[in-house]
C-alpha positions as CSV (number, residue, x, y, z in Angstrom):
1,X,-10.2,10.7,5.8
2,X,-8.9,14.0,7.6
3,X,-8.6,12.4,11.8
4,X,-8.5,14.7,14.6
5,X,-6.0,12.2,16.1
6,X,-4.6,8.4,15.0
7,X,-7.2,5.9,16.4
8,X,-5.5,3.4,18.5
9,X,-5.3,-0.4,17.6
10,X,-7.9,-1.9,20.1
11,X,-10.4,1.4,18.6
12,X,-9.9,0.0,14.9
13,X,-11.4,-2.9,16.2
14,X,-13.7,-1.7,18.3
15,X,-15.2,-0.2,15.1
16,X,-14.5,-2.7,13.0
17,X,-16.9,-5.1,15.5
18,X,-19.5,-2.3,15.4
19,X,-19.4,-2.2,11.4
20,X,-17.7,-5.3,9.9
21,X,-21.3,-7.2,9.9
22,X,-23.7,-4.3,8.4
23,X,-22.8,-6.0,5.4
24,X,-21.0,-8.5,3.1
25,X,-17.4,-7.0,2.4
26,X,-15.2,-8.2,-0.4
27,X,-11.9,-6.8,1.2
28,X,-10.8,-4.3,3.5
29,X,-8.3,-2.3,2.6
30,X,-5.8,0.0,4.7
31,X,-5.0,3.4,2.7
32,X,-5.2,6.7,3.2
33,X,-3.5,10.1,3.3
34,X,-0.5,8.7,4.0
35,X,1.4,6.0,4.5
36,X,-0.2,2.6,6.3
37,X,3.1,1.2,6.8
38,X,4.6,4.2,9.1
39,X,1.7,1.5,11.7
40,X,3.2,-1.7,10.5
41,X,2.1,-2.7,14.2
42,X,-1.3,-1.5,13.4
43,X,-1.7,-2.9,10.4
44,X,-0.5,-6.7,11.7
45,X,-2.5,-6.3,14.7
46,X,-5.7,-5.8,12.9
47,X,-5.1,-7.9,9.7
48,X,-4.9,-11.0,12.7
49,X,-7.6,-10.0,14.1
50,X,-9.7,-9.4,11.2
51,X,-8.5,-13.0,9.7
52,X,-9.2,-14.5,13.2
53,X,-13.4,-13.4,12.7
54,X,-13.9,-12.9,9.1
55,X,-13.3,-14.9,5.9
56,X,-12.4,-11.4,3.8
57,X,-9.4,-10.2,1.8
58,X,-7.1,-7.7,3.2
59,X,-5.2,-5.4,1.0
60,X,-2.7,-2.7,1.9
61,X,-2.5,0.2,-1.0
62,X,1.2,1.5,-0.4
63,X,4.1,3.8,-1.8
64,X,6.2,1.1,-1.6
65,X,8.2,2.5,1.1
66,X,7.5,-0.1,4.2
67,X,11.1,-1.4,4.2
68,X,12.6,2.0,4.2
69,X,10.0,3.1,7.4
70,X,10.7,-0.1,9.1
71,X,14.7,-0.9,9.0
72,X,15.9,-4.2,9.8
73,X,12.2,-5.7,9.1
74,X,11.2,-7.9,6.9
75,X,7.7,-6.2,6.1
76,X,6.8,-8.3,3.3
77,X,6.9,-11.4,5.6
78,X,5.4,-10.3,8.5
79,X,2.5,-9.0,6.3
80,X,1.9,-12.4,4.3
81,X,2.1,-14.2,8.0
82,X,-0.2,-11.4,9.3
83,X,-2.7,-12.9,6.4
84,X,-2.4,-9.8,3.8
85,X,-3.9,-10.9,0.4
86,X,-3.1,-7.9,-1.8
87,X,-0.7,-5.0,-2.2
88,X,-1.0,-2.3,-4.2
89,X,2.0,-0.3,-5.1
90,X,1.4,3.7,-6.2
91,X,4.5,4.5,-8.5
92,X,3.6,7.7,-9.6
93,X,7.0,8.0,-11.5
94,X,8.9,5.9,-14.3
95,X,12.3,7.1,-13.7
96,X,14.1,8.2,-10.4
97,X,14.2,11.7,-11.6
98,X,10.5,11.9,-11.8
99,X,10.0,9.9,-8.6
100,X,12.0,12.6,-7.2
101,X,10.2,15.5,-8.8
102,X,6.3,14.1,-8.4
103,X,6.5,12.2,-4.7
104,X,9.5,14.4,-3.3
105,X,10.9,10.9,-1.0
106,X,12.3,11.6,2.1
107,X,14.8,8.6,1.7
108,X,17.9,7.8,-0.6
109,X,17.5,5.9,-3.3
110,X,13.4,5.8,-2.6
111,X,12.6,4.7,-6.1
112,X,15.5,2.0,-6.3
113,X,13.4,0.9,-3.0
114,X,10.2,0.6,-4.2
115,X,11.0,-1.3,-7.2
116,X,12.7,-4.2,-4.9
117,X,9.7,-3.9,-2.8
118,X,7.7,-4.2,-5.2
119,X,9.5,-6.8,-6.5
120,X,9.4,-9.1,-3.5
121,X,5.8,-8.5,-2.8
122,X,5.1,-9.6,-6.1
123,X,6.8,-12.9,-5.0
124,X,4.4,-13.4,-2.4
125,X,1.0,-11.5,-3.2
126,X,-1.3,-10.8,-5.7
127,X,0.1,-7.5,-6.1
128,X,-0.4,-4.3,-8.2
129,X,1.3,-1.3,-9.5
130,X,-0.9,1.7,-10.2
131,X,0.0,5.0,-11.2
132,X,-2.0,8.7,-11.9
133,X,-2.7,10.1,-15.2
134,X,-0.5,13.6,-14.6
135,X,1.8,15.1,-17.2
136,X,4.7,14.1,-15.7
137,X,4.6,10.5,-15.8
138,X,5.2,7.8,-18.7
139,X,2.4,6.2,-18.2
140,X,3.9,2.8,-20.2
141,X,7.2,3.2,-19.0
142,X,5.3,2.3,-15.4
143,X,3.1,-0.4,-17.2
144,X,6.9,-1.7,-18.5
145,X,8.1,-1.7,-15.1
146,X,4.8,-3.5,-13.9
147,X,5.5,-5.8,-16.6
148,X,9.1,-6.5,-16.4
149,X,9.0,-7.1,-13.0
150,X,5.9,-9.5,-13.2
151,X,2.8,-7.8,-11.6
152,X,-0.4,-6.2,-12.7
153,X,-0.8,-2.4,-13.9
154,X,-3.6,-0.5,-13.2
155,X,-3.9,3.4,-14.6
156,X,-5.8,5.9,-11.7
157,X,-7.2,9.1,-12.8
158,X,-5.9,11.8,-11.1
159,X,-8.0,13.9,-8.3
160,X,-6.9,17.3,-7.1
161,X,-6.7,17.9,-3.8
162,X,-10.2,18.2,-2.6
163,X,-8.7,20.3,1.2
């Protein structure tokens, strides 16, 4: 997980051809430390390509934050026409003053954000919330929000950092 540099799009694939065939996948997910949406490019490039040679689900694990890293985008488009089958949202907050507090945004209004993107990709994907079992966080006021808004809910145990 810890890269010495970002791989290039055509070296994803490059190792995806050298590994995508050791063995029957059920999906292929991009996650990470960090956020796979800061390479919306990336991520379109290699979902195509991966769709183009392999009948296998693509799923993108996200903080929600796409729209707010790609203005004047519509991500959640472009990654259902890419051929993205699943999303999976990590609210790690039920209120904006815990969003705040636990994932410390760089953006206004980031949990407001997430919620409508999570929203809209529920519209369009099968599509997830998940959350971490830490002190700070109501864990069914997130499974409400899940709820209310009309996707699943999924409860990950927390894992310190292991760097």
């Amino acid at each position: 997980m810890k890269l010495l540099r970002e791989p290039s799009q055509e070296e994803i694939i490059q190792q995806l051809k050298k590994t995508i065939n050791q063995r029957r996948w059920n999906e292929i997910i991009f996650c990470g430390f960090g956020e796979p949406t800061e390479r919306l490019d990336y991520i379109l490039e290699v979902t195509r390509w991966i769709k183009k040679h392999f009948d296998v689900a693509v799923r993108i694990d996200t903080n929600g934050h796409g729209c707010l890293l790609n203005p004047g985008r519509d991500v959640i488009k472009e990654l259902k026409e890419a051929g993205v089958n699943q999303i999976s949202v990590s609210l790690n907050a039920h209120d904006d003053e815990t969003y705040i507090q636990v994932c410390k945004p760089r953006f206004e209004k980031a949990f407001e954000n997430v919620l409508k993107f999570i929203e809209k990709a529920g519209g369009e994907f099968d599509t997830e919330v998940t959350t971490v079992t830490i002190p700070e966080v109501d864990i069914q006021q997130v499974k409400e929000i899940a709820e209310n808004i009309g996707v699943k809910f999924r409860v990950r145990q927390y894992v310190p950092c292991f760097w």
